[in-house]
N, C-alpha and C positions, 0 to 999 in steps of 0.2 A: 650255801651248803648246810643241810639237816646234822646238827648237834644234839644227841641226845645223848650220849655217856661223859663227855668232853666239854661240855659249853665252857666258854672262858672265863677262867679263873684270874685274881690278882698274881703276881708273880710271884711260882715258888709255891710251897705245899697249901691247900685250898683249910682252911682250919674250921673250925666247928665254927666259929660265929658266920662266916664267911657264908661257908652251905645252906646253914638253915635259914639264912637271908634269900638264898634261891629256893627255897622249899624242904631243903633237908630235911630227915625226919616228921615231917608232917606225914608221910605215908605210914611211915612204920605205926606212927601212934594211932591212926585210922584203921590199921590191919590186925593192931591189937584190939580194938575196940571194936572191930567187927568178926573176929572172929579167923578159925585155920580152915574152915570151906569157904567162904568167901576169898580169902587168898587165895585159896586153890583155882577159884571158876576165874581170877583175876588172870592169873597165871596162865591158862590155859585158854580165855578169850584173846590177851595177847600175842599167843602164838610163839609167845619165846623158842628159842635153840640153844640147846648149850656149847657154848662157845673154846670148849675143851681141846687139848690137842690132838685125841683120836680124829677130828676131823669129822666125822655123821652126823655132828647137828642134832642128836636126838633131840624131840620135847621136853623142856626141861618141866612142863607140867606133869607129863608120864610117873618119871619119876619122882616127884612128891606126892603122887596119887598112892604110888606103891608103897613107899614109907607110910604116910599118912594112914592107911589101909591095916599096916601091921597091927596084929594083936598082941601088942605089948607096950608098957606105959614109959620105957624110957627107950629115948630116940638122942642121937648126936649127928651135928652140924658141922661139916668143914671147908671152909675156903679153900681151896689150891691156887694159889699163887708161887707155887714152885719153881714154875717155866721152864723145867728143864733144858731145850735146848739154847743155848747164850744167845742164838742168831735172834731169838725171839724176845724182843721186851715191852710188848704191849701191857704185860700184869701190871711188869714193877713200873712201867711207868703208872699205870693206875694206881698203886701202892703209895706209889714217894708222891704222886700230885692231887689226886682224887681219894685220899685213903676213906672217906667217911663216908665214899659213895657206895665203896664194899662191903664197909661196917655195915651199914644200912639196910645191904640187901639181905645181905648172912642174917640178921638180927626179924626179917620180917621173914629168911625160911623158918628162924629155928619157931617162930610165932606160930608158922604154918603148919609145923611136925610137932610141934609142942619139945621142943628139947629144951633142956636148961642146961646143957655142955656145949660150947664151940669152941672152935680152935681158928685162925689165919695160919695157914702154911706157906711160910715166905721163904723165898728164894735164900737160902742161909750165907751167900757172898755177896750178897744186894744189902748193903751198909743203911742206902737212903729209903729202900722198902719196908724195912725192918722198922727205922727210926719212926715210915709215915705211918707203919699199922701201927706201932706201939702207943703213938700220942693220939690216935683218933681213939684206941680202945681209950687211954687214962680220960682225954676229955669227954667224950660218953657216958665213961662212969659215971665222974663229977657231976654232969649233967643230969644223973637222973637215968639216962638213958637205957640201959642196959637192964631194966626191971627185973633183975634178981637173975640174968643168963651169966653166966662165967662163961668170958673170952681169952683163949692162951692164948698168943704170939708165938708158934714155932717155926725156928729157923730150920729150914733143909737142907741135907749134902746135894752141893752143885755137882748132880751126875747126871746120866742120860738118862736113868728109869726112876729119878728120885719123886717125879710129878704122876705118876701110874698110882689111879685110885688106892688100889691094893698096897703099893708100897707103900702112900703114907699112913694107911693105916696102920701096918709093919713097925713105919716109924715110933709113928705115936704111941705105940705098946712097947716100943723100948726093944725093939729088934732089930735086925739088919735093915730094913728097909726094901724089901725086896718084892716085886710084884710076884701075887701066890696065882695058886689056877683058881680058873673061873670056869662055872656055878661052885658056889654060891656070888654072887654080886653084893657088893657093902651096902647098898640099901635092903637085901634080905639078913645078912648077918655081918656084918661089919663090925664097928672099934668094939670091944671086950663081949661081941656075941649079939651086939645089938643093931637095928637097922641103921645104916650112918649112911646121909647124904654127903658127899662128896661133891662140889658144885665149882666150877673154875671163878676165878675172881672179876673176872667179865662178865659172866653172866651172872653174876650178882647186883656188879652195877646195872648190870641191865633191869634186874628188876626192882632194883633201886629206883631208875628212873620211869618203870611203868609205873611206880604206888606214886612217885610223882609228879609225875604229868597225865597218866591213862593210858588207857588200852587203845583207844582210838589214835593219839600222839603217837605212840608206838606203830599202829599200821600205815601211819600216811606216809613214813620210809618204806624204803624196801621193796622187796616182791610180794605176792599173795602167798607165796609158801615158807619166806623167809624175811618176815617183816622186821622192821628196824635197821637198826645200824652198826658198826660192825670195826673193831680197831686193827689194823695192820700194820706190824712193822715193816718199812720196806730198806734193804740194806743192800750191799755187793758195788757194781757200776752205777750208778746214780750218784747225783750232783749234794740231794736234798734227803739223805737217810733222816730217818726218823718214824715214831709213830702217827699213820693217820686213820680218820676214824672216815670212815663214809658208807651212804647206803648199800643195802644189801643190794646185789644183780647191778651194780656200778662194773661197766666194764674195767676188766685190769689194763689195758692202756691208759685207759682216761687215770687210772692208780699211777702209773706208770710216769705219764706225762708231768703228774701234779708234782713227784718225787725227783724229775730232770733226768730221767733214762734217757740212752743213749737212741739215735733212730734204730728203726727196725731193722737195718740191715747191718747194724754192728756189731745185734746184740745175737749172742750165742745160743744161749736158751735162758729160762725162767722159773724158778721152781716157785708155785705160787703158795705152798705152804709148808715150810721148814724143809730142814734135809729131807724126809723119809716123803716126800712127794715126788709124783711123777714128774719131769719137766719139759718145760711148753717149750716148741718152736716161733720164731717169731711170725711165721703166719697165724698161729692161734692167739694170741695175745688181744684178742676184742670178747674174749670167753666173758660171760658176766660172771660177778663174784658171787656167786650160791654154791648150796653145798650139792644140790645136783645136776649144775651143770659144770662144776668141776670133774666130781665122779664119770661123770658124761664121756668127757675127756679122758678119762685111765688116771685121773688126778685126786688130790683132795686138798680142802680147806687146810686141813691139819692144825699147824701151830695159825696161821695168818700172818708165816709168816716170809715176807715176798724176798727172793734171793734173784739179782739180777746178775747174768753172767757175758762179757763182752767177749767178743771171739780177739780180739785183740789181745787179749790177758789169758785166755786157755782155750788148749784143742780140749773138746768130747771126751776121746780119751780118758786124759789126765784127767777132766773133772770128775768120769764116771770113777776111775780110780779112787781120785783122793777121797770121793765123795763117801763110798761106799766101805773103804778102810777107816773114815773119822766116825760111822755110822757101827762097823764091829767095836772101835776102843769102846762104845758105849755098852756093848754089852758085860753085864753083874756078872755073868761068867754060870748061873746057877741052872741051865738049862741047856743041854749038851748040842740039844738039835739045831739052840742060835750061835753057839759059841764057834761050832766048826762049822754050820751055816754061810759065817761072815766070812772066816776064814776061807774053808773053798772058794768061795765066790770069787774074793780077791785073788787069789793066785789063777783063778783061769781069765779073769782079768789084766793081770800082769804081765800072763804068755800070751794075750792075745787069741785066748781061742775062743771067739764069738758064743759058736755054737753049743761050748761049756758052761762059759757064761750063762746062757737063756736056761739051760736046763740047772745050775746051781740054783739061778734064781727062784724058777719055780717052785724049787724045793722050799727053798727059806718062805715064801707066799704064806704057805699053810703050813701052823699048826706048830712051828718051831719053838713054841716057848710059850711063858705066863703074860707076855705083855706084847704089845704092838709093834716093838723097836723092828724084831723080822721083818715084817710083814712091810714097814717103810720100808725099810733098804732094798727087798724085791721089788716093791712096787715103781721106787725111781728106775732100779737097774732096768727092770723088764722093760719098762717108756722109753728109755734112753736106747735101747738096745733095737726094740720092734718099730719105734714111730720118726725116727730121727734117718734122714740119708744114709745111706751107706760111705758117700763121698765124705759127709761129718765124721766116721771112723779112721779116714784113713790119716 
């Protein structure tokens, strides 16, 4: 099995001597010393995706081209390791075991935009993500490493919109926190007016591990459209919860299997990426893991993060229910068209009237709000609702 964000560590947080005996840091000081368009063409020959919870995958090259681009000399850097929803803990495990693999990669974006501001936004109830970013930043320092960038460590409110670009730049300005509307985008005017990369903490290590090991290391995973490799938490029915890392276009069975899911005919359905995903029947369950031929399916990547549901333990129903009422408590409340959105939904949910259902949903799809939250919760209910038997209803 291809390792490249994860290779094995000694037991317990991976520390700075540790890494840079695997290569640590030898990219970053090469990517200094060659320069922010060399990083960039680095970036972009790998073919990175940002591993974010909207799910699309964008180029994570795209966007440093547009920062990088700006006509303005101060630019700011930020990690999200937020994770907003709890089902998902791919970050903080990156955080609390691999902390210097993030450090790493944050330290060769901000090389790339020229910023001398960063920040890590850490999950703010994640006690051991907190403890691994703070000691990778202090041994950095010590080390030299951090050549003159100031890194904060801020912790986040564990809410559902607390990881939405916009809201933490909200945060970091000392406001509520709240995802604002969009255009403008934080890499046009973001933290105090200026361009701000916003990058999730996974794809940082990931190009942590492009500066070292290569571009080429990097494509021999994965698909030709989505190279590399890819971390999933998988939770719900399963024998073997936890995070695992494997190639990209890996069927989700073969995910499935490794994690000790239940056979195919026990299992309910499958949301392959946090709540606000579609969810799979178990005939589709051999789907490969990319972000489009997820989409393909009416689904998405999302968080990555895999929710396995056993018809033994819930009807349809009930899951569409609970699913879709745990998905409204998350909305901030700041946006009127999600707030009674969620609400409608669930009550024509509750009376059972299908046909209300499909049409609240579509409503909440487009346009309900500053952030994404809507747009999951339609997009599970509409999958559950149009692509699942009718027999699973009753």
């Amino acid at each position: 099995m291809t390792h490249l964000l994860t290779e094995p560590s000694q037991q317990g947080r991976e520390g700075l001597d540790a890494y840079r005996a695997r290569g640590g840091y030898a990219g970053l000081l090469e990517a200094r010393a060659r320069g922010g368009a060399w990083i960039l063409e680095q970036v972009a020959e790998a073919g990175l995706r940002g591993r974010g919870g909207t799910g699309d995958g964008r180029p994570i090259g795209q966007k440093w081209q547009r920062i990088a681009a700006a006509q303005v000399r101060e630019r700011f850097v930020v990690a999200n390791g937020a994770e907003s929803q709890a089902v998902s803990q791919k970050d903080r495990h990156l955080l609390s075991r691999f902390p210097h693999r993030v450090l790493e990669g944050l330290l060769i974006a901000a090389a790339a935009l020229g910023a001398r501001q960063a920040w890590l936004y850490v999950r703010g109830d994640s006690p051991e993500a907190l403890a691994g970013a703070r000691e990778a930043v202090a041994e950095a320092e010590a080390a030299g490493l951090l050549a003159g960038v100031t890194v904060t460590v801020q912790p986040s409110a564990p809410t559902a919109v607390s990881g939405e670009e916009t809201a933490i730049l909200d945060a970091l300005e000392g406001l509520e926190g709240y995802p604002q509307p969009k255009p403008p985008r934080p890499e046009e005017i973001g933290l105090r007016g200026r361009p701000t990369l916003v990058q999730n903490v996974e794809s940082l290590a990931a190009v942590a591990a492009l500066f070292r090991l290569g571009p080429a290391r990097i494509r021999s995973a994965g698909t030709r459209t989505c190279p590399g490799t890819a971390l999933f938490t998988v939770t719900g029915a399963v024998e073997r919860p936890g995070v695992y890392e494997v190639p990209f276009g890996t069927p989700l069975a073969e995910l499935l299997t490794r994690a000790g899911a239940p056979e195919r005919d026990e299992i309910l359905a499958v949301l392959p990426g946090g709540l606000g995903s579609g969810p799979l029947r178990p005939d589709e369950l051999d789907v490969p893991l990319t972000y489009e031929d997820l989409v393909a399916l009416g689904t998405t990547m999302g968080t990555s993060a895999v929710i396995v549901f056993r018809k033994a333990d819930a009807s349809l129903p009930a899951l569409v229910r609970e699913n879709v009422a745990l998905l409204g408590q998350g909305s901030c409340g700041q946006c009127r068209g999600c707030k009674e959105g969620h609400r409608e939904l669930s009550r024509a949910l509750e009376a059972g009237d299908l046909a209300e259902a499909r049409r609240r949903a579509e409503v909440l799809l487009y346009g309900r709000g500053n952030c994404a939250l809507p747009s999951g919760t339609a997009r599970f209910a509409l999958r559950a609702l149009h692509e699942f038997p009718a027999a699973d209803w009753q």
